[in-house]
C-alpha positions as CSV (number, residue, x, y, z in Angstrom):
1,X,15.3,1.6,-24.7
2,X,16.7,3.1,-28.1
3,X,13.4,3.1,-29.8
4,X,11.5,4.9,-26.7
5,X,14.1,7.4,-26.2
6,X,13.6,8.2,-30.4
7,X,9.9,7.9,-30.2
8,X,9.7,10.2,-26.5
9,X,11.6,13.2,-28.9
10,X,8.6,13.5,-31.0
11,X,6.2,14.7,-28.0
12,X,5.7,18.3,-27.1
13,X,7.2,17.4,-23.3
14,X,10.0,17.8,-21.9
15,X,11.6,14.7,-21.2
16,X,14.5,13.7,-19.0
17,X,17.0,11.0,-20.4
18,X,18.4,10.1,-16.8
19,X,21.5,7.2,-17.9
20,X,20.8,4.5,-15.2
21,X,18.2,5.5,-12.7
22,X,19.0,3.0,-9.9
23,X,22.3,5.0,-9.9
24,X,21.0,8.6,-10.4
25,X,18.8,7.4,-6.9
26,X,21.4,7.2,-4.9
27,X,24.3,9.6,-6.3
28,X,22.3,12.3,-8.0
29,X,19.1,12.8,-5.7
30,X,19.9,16.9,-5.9
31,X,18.6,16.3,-9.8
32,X,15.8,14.4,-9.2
33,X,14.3,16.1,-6.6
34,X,14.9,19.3,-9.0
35,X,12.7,17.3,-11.7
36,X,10.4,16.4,-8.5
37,X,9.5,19.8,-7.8
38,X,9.8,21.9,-11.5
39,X,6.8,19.8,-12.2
40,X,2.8,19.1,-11.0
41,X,3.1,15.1,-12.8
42,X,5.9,13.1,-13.4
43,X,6.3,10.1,-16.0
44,X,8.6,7.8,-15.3
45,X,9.2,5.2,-17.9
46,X,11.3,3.0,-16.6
47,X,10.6,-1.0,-15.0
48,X,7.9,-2.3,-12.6
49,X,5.9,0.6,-10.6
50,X,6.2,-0.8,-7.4
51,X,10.0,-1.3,-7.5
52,X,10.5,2.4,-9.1
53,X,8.1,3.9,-6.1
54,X,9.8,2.5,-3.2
55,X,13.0,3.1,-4.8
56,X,12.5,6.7,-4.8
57,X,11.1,6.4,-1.1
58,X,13.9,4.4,0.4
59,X,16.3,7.0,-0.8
60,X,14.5,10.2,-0.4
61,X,13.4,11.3,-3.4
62,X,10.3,13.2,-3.7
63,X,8.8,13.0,-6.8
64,X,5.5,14.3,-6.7
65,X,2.7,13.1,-8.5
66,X,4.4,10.5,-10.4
67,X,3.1,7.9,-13.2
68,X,5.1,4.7,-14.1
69,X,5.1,3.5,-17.5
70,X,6.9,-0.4,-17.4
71,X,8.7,-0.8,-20.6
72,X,9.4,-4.4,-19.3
73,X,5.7,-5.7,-20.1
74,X,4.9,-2.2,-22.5
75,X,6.2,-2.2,-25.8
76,X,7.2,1.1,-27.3
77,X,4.2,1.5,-29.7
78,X,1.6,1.4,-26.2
79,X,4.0,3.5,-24.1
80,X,3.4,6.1,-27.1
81,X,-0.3,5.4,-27.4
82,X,-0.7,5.7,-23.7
83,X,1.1,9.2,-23.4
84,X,-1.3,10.6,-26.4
85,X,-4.5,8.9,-25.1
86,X,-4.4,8.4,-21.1
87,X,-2.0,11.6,-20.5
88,X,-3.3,14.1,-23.6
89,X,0.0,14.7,-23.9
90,X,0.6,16.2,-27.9
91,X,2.9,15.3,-30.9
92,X,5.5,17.9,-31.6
93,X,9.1,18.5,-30.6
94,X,10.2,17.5,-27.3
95,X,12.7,19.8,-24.4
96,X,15.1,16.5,-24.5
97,X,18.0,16.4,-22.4
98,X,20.8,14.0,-21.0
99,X,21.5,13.0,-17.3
100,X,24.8,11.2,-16.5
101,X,25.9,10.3,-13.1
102,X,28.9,10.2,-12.2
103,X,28.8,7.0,-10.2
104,X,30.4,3.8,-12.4
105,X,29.6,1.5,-10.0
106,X,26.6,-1.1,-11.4
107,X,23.3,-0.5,-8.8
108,X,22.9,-3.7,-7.9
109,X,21.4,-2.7,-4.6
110,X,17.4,-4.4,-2.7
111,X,14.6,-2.6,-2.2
112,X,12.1,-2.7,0.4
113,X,8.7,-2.5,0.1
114,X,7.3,-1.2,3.5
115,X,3.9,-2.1,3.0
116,X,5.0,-6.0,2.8
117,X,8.3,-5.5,4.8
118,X,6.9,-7.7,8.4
119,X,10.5,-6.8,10.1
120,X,11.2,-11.0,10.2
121,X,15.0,-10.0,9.4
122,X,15.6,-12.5,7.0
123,X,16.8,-10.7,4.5
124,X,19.7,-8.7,6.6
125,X,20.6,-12.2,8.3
126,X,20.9,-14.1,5.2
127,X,23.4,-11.2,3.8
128,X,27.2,-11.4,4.3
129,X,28.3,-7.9,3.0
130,X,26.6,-5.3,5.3
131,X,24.2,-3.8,2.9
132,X,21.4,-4.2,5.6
133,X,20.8,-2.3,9.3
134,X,18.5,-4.1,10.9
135,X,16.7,-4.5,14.3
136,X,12.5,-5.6,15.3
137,X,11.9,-1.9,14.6
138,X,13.2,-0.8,11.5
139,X,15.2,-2.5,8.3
140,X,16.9,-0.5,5.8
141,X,19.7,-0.5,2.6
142,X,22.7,1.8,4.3
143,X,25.2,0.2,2.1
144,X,23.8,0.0,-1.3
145,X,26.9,-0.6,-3.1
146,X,27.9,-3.4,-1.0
147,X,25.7,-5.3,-2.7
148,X,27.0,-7.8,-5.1
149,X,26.1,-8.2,-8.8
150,X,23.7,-10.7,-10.0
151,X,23.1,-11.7,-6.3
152,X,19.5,-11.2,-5.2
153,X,19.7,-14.2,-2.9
154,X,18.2,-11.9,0.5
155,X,15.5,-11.0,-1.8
156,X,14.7,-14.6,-2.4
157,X,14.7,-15.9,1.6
158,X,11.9,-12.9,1.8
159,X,8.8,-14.4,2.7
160,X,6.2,-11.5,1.6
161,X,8.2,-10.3,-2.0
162,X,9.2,-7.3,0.1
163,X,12.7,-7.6,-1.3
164,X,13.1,-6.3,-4.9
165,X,16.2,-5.7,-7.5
166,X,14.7,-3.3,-10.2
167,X,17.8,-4.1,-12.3
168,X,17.2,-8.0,-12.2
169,X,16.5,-9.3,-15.7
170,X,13.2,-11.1,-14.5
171,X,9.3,-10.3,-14.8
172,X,8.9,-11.8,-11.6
173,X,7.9,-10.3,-8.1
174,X,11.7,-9.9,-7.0
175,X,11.8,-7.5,-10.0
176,X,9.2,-5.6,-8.9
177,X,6.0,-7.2,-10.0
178,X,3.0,-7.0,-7.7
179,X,2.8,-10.3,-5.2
180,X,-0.2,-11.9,-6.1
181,X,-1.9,-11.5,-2.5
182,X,-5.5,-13.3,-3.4
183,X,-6.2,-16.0,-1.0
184,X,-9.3,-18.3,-0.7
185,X,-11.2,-19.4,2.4
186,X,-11.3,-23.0,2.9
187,X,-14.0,-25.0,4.9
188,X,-12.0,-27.8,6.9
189,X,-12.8,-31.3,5.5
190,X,-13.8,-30.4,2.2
191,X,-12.1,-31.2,-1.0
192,X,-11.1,-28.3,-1.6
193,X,-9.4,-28.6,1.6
194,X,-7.4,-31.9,0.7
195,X,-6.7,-29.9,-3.3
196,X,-4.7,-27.0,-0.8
197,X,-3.0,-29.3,1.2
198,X,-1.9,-30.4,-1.8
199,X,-1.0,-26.7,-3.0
200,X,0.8,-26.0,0.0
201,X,3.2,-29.1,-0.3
202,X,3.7,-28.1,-4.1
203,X,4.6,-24.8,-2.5
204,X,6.7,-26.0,0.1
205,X,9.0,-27.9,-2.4
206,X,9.3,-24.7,-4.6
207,X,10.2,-22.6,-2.0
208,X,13.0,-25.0,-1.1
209,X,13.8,-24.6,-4.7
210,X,14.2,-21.2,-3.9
211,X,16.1,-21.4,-0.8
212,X,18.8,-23.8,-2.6
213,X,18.9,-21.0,-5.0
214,X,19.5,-18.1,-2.9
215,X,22.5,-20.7,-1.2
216,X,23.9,-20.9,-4.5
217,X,24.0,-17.0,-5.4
218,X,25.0,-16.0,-1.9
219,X,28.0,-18.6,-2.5
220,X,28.8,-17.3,-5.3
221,X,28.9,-13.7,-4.6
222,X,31.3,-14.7,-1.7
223,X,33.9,-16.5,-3.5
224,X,33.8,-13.5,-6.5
225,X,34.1,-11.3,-3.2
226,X,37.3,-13.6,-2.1
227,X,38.9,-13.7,-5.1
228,X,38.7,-9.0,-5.2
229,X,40.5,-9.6,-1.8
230,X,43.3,-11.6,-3.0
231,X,43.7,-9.5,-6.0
232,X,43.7,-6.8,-3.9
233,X,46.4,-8.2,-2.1
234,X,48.8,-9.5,-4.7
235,X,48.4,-5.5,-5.9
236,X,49.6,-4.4,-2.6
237,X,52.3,-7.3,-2.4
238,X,53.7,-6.1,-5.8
239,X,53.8,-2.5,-5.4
C-alpha cells in the first residue's frame, strides 16, 4: 500500500488517503458521503469490488459513480497504467490528503451481498455475539464491532458466498471475490451425469471441510471472548 500511496501523488487528482476504510464505513460516513457528492466518479483503490460496493451499501454510503481498483490481484505498476489509460487521468502533482478515524477498534465485521443473500439465516444462527438481526424478511450487520477478529466462520456456513470479510487475508470468495455462478445442464444417464455425481460428492466432502472449519473459528473466538470476561472481572475484583 506504501508504493501506491507514493505512486497516486504523482497524478494530477485529488486523492483521498482514508487510514482503514472498513473503519471510516462505519465511524466516519459524514466524510465519505462528503467525497461521495464533491465528485461526478469516484476511484476507490482498495480490495475486491464486490466486497467494497456492498460495504458502502450496507452502511449508507452513497458514493456515486464509483470504480474499484483491487490492489489484492493489481499490482501497483497496472493500478498506475490503468488510471493513465482506462481513466485519462494525467501525470502531475496530486491534491493528497490524510483521513484518520478515530475508531481503534479493528473492522472485523460480514458483509452481505443482497443480490446472493436467499434469507436461509444461517449466518445469524451460526453467530454467538449478536452482530446479526435477523428474521425470513430481512438480515442485517447492527453490531459490527461485535464481531470477533479473525473469525469469519458465519461467512463460511453461507451457502451462496453472500457473506464477505473485506479485511480477511484471502483471494477467495469470502474476501470478496465474485462466486463462480456458471453451471452446466446435465442429460440424466449420461456420463457426464455419473462425472457430476461425482463432482457433487467431492463437493460435499469440502464443504464439510468447511463446516469443521467454521466450528473451529467460532470455538475459538468464544473461548478468546471468555477469557476478556474473566479479565474483565479480576479488573473489577482488584479495584
Amino acid at each position: 500500500m506504501d508504493k501506491i500511496a507514493e505512486g497516486l501523488k504523482n497524478f494530477d487528482t485529488d486523492v483521498f488517503e482514508l487510514q482503514d476504510l472498513c473503519a471510516m464505513t462505519i465511524h466516519e460516513k459524514d466524510v465519505l458521503n462528503t467525497i461521495g457528492k464533491a465528485f461526478q466518479q469516484t476511484i476507490v483503490v482498495a480490495c475486491y469490488p464486490r466486497a467494497v460496493r456492498n460495504m458502502f451499501r450496507q452502511n449508507g454510503i452513497e458514493m456515486g459513480d464509483v470504480e474499484v481498483l483491487n490492489f489484492k490481484e493489481l499490482p501497483a505498476e497496472k493500478i498506475f497504467l490503468k488510471l493513465e489509460n482506462d481513466y485519462q487521468i494525467q501525470k502531475g502533482e496530486a491534491r493528497y490528503q490524510v483521513q484518520i478515524t478515530e475508531l481503534n477498534v479493528p473492522a472485523w465485521f460480514p458483509v452481505i451481498d443482497e443480490s446472493l443473500c436467499t434469507l436461509c439465516g444461517k449466518c445469524a444462527r451460526f453467530c454467538l455475539f449478536g452482530v446479526y438481526s435477523y428474521d425470513r424478511k430481512s438480515l442485517k450487520v447492527v453490531d459490527p464491532l461485535a464481531c470477533k477478529d479473525q473469525c469469519p466462520a458465519c461467512g463460511r456456513t453461507c451457502p451462496t458466498s453472500a457473506i464477505m470479510f473485506p479485511r480477511l487475508a484471502e483471494t477467495t470468495v469470502l474476501a470478496g471475490d465474485e462466486p463462480n455462478g456458471q453451471k452446466m445442464a446435465i442429460d440424466k444417464g449420461s456420463l457426464l451425469m455419473t462425472l457430476n455425481a461425482r463432482n457433487q460428492n467431492r463437493r460435499n466432502i469440502f464443504r464439510q471441510g468447511v463446516v469443521e472449519q467454521a466450528e473451529e473459528e467460532r470455538r475459538k473466538a468464544l473461548e478468546e471472548f471468555k477469557t476478556g470476561l474473566d479479565f474483565t472481572r479480576n479488573d473489577k475484583k482488584d479495584s
